[in-house]
C-alpha positions as CSV (number, residue, x, y, z in Angstrom):
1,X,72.7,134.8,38.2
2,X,76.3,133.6,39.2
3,X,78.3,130.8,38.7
4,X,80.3,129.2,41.9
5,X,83.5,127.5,41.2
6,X,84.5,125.4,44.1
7,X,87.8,123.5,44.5
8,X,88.9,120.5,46.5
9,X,92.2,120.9,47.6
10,X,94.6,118.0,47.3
11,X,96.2,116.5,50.0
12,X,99.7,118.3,49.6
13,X,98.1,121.4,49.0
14,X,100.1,123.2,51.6
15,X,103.1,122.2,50.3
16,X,102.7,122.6,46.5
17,X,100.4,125.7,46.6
18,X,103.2,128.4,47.6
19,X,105.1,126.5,44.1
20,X,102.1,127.6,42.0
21,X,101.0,130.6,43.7
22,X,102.2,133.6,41.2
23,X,101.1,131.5,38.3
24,X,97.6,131.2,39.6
25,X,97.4,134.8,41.0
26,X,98.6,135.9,37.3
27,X,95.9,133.6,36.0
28,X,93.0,135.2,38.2
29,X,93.8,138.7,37.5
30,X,93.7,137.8,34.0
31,X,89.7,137.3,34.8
32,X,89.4,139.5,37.0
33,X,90.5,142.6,34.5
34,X,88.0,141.6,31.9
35,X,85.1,141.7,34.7
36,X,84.9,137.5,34.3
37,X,86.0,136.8,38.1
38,X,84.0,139.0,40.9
39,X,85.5,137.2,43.9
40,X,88.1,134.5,45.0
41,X,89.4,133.0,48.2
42,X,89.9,130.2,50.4
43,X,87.6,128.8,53.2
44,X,89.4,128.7,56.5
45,X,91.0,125.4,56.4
46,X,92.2,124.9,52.5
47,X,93.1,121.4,53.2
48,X,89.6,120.7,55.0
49,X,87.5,122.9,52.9
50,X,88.9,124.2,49.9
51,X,88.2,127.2,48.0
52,X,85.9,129.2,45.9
53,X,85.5,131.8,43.1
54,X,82.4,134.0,41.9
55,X,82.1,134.6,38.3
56,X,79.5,136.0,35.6
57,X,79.3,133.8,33.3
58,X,79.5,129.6,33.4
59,X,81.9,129.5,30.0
60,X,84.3,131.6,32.7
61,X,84.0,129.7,35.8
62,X,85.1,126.5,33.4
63,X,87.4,127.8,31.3
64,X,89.3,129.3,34.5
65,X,89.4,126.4,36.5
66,X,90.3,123.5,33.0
67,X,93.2,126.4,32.3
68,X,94.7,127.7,36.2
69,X,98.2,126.2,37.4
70,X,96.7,125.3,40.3
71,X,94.2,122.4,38.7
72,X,97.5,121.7,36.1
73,X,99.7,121.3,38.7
74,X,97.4,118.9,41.2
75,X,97.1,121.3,43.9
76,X,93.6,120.9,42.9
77,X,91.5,117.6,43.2
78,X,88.6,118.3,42.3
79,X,86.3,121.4,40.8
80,X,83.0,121.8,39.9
81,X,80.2,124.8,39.0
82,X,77.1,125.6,40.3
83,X,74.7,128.2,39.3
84,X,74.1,130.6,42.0
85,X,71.1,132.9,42.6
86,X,72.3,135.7,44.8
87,X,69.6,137.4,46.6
88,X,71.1,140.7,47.6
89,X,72.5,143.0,45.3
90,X,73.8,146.4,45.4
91,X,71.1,149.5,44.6
């Protein structure tokens, strides 16, 4: 299993996101280097749709979004987990 970690973006997002952006890419590569984070990104309209991150574990996907400049600084509006059961994997 996986945990999902999507984000709603706050209405300013385009404007304050470029402010936060090395703090939060410092913060992801944090996970990402002790095998916590698998895969990040935005959908294609951040304002519209937000974003998203895969991780391993469910203590990850929480304690990265309560601790990343981007949820400190309000570029975020709202975050929440799911569990995810991914149906392909590699051999």
């Amino acid at each position: 299993m996986k945990y999902v970690l999507f984000y709603e973006s706050e209405d300013e997002v385009r404007s304050k996101a470029p402010r936060h952006f090395d703090a939060h890419r410092a913060h992801w590569a944090a996970f990402q280097a002790d095998g916590s984070l698998l895969m990040i990104g935005t959908f294609g309209n951040v304002q519209d749709e937000g974003s998203m991150g895969i991780f391993t574990t469910r203590q990850a996907a929480e304690a990265f979004a309560r601790n990343d400049p981007f949820v400190l600084n309000s570029v975020v509006r709202r975050w929440f987990v799911r569990d995810w059961h991914e149906a392909l994997t590699e051999p």
